[in-house]
C-alpha positions in Angstrom: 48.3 -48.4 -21.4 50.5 -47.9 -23.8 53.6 -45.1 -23.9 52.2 -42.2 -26.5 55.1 -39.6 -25.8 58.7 -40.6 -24.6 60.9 -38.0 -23.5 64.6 -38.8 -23.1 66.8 -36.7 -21.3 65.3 -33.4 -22.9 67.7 -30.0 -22.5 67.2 -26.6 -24.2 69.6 -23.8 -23.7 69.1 -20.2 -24.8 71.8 -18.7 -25.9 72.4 -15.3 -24.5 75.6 -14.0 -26.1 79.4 -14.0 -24.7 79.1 -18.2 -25.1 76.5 -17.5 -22.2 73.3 -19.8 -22.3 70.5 -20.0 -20.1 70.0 -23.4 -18.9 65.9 -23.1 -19.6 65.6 -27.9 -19.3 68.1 -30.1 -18.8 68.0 -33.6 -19.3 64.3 -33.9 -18.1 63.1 -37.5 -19.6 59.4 -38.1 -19.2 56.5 -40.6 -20.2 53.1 -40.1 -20.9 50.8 -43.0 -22.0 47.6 -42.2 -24.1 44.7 -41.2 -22.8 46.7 -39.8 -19.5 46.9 -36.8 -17.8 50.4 -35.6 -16.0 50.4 -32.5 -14.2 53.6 -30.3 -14.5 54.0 -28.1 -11.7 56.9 -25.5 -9.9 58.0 -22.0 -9.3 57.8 -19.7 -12.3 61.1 -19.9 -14.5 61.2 -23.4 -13.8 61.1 -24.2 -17.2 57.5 -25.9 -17.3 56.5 -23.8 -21.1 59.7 -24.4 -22.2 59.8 -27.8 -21.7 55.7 -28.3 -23.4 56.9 -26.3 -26.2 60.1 -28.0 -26.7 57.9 -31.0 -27.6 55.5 -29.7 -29.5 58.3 -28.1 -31.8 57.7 -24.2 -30.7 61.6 -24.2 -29.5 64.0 -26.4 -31.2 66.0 -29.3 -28.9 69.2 -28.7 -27.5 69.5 -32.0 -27.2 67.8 -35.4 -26.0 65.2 -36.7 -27.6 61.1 -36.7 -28.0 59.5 -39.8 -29.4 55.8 -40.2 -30.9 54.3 -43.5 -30.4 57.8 -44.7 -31.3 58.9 -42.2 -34.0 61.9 -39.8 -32.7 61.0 -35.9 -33.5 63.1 -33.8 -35.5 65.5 -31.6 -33.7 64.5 -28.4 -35.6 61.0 -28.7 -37.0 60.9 -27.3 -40.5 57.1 -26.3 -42.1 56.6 -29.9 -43.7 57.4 -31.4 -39.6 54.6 -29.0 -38.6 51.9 -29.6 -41.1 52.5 -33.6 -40.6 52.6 -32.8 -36.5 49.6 -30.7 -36.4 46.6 -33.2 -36.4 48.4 -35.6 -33.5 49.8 -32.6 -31.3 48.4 -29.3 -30.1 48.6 -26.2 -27.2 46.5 -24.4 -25.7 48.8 -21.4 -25.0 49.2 -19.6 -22.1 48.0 -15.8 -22.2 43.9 -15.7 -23.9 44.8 -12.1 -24.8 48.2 -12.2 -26.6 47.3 -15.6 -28.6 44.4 -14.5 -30.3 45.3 -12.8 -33.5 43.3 -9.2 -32.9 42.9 -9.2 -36.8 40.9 -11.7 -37.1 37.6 -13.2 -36.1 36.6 -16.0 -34.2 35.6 -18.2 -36.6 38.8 -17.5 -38.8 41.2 -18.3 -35.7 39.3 -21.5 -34.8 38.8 -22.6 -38.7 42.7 -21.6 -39.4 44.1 -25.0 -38.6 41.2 -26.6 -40.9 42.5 -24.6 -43.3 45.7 -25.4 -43.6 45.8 -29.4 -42.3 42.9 -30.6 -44.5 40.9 -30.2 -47.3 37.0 -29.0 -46.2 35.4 -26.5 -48.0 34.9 -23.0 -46.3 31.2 -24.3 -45.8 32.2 -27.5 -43.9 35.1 -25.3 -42.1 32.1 -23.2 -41.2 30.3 -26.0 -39.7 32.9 -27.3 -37.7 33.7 -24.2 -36.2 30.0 -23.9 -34.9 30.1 -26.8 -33.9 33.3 -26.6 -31.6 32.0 -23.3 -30.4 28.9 -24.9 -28.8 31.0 -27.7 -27.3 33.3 -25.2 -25.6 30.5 -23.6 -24.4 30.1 -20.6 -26.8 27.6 -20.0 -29.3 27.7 -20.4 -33.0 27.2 -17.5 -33.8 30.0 -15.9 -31.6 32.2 -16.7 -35.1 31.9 -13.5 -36.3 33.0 -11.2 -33.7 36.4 -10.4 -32.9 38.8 -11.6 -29.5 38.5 -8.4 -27.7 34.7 -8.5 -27.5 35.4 -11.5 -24.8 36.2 -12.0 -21.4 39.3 -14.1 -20.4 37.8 -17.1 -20.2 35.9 -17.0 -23.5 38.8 -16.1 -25.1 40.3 -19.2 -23.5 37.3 -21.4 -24.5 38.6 -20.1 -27.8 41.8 -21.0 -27.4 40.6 -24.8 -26.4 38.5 -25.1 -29.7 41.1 -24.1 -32.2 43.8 -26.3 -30.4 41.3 -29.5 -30.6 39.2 -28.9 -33.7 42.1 -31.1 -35.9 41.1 -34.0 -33.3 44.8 -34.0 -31.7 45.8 -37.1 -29.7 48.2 -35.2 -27.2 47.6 -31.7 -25.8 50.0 -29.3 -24.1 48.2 -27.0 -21.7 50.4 -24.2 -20.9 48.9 -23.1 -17.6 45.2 -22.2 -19.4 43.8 -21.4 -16.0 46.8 -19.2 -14.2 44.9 -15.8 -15.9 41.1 -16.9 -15.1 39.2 -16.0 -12.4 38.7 -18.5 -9.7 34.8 -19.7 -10.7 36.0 -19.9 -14.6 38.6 -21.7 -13.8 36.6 -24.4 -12.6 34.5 -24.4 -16.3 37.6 -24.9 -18.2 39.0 -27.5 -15.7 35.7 -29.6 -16.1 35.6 -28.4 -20.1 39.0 -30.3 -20.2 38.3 -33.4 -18.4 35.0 -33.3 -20.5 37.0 -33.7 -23.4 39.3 -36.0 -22.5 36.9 -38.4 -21.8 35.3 -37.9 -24.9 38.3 -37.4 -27.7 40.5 -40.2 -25.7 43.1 -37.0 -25.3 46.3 -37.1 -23.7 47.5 -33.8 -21.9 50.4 -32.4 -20.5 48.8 -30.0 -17.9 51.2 -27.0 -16.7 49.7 -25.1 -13.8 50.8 -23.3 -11.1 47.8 -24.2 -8.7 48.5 -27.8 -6.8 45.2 -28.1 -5.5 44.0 -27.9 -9.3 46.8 -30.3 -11.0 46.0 -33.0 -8.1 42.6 -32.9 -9.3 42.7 -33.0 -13.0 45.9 -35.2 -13.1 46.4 -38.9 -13.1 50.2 -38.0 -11.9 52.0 -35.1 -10.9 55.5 -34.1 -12.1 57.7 -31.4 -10.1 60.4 -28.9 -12.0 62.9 -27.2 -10.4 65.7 -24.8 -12.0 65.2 -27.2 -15.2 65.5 -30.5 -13.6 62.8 -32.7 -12.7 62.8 -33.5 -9.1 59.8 -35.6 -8.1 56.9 -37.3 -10.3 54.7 -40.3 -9.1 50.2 -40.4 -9.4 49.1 -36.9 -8.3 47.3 -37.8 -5.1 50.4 -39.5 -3.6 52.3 -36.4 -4.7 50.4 -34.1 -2.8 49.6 -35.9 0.2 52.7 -37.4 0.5 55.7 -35.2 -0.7 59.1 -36.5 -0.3 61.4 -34.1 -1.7 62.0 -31.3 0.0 61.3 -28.7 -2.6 58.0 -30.5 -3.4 57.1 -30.3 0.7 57.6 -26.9 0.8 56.1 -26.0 -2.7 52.8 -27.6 -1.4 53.0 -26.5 1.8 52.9 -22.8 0.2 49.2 -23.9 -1.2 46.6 -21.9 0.8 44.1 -23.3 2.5 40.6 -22.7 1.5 39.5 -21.8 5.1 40.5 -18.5 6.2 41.1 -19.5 9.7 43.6 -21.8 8.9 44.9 -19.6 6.6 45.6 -17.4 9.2 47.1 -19.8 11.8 49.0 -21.9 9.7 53.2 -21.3 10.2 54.7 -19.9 7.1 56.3 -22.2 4.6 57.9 -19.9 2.3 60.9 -21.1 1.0 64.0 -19.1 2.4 67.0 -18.0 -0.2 67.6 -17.4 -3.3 67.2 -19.4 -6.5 70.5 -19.7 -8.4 70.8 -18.0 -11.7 69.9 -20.6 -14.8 73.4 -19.2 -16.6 75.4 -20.1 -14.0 74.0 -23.1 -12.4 75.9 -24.5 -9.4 77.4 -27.7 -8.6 75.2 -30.5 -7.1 71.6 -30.4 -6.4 70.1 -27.1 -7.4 67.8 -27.0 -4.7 71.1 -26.9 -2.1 70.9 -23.4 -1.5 67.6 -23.3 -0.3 66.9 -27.2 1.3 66.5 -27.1 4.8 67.5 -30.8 4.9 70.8 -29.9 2.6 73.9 -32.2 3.5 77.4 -31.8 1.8 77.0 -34.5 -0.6 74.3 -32.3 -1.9 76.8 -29.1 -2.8 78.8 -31.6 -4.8 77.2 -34.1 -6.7 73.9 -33.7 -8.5 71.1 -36.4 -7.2 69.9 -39.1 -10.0 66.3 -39.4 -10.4 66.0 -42.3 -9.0 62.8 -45.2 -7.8 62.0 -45.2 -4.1 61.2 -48.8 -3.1 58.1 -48.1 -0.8 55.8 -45.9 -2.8 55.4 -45.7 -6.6 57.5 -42.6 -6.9 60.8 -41.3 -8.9 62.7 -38.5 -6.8 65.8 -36.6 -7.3 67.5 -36.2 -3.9 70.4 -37.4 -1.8 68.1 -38.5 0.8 66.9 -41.3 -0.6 70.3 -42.4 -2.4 
């Protein structure tokens, strides 16, 4: 298939004051061919949201660069970037509750983008808007009541529609299932996959759950600290770590019987994480790598192709 979305050595900083930044991504380069699904897992302040909205334009680049089917981004987006942007790329944000606009009713958040990206009337915006509401598995006339007369995941259902009813070719899921309850997470999951197959869509799927991102993802890529440490196809990921972070990170995933739940050893990853301002020499996952050697304290690992299995890994071991 061909690439849709190249990502070339990607970093954004956040500057902090007293020529401080926090290193949020650095130099994370990534491809995602159409109509694929790559899962981006890792701990929380890995920089997973920064890195999805980095490309979408919600934080401007640092540096690197993000090319669309061929055609490099603009650093900063300016208005005219976003109102070009907005019918090829989307996100679904994070939180149902904060990213619905209170003020307004359903049918005004889901139409919005309608709106402003095209020219329909307001009774063909109306029609639209129904008719994403049944696909998402509301009802149509669920338009005219407001966000907080909806559970979590309706509100996320809400969420989906008004990120896909410009017809976007590349979505950025920002973990859209981390504040659902277990059985609704499920809906959306299959919702998503629904859609995919329908639209042709190409996501970016952030997550925190491994078990989940094996199962919607065609491949699986691993953050650490900013850095990408691990990507190759999801099942391989999972089943077959080989960094050491990514081992341990899915060795944390429960398992769904509570017997062997209880017997398993623990797996929790021992020290701490070193602050994003002041990022140490070497590999970032030094300080807490069981497997760490001194090359590691000293020089930071390439992502590199292992010869064996269809996999890209950033460690010494395999240097």
């Amino acid at each position: 298939m061909a690439e849709l979305l190249e990502v070339i050595e990607l970093t954004r900083y956040f500057d902090i004051g007293r020529n401080q930044h926090v290193h949020a991504v650095e130099k994370v380069s990534l491809n995602i061919a159409e109509q694929e699904i790559v899962g981006l897992v890792g701990e929380s302040g890995s920089g997973k949201s920064t890195f999805g909205k980095t490309i979408v334009g919600l934080h401007a680049k640092t540096s690197g660069t993000v090319k669309y089917r061929g055609e490099s981004l603009p650093q900063k987006y300016v208005p005219a970037d976003f109102q070009r942007l907005a019918a090829k790329m989307q996100m679904i944000l994070q939180d149902p509750y904060s990213s619905l606009n209170p003020r307004m009713t359903v049918g005004e958040i889901i139409g919005e983008g309608l709106r402003l990206h095209t020219d329909k009337k307001a009774g063909e915006i109306k029609d639209c808007v129904a008719d994403w509401l049944v696909k998402v598995g509301l009802q149509a006339n669920h338009m005219s009541r407001y966000p907080h007369e909806f559970s979590g995941g309706q509100r996320q259902r809400i969420g989906i529609a008004r990120a896909l009813i410009l017809q976007p070719e590349f979505v950025v899921c920002d973990e859209p299932i981390s504040a659902l309850d277990v059985s609704v997470q499920a809906q959306v999951i299959n919702l998503l996959r629904e859609l995919k197959d329908t639209m042709g869509l190409t996501l970016l799927f952030i997550a925190h759950d491994l078990s989940m991102v094996r199962y919607v993802s065609d491949r699986m890529a691993v953050m650490y600290l900013g850095s990408l440490v691990e990507i190759g196809k999801a099942d391989e990921v999972y089943f077959d770590p080989r960094h050491p972070y990514t081992e341990i990170l899915i060795g944390s995933n429960p398992e769904p019987d509570p017997q062997l739940e209880r017997n398993r050893p623990s797996t929790a990853i021992q020290g701490e994480i070193p602050s994003p301002v002041n990022v140490p020499e070497g590999c970032r996952f030094a300080s807490r790598c069981p497997q760490v050697m001194e090359v590691c304290r000293q020089t930071t690992p390439e992502l590199i192709a292992l010869k064996d299995v269809d996999r890209k890994v950033a460690c010494h071991l395999y240097s």
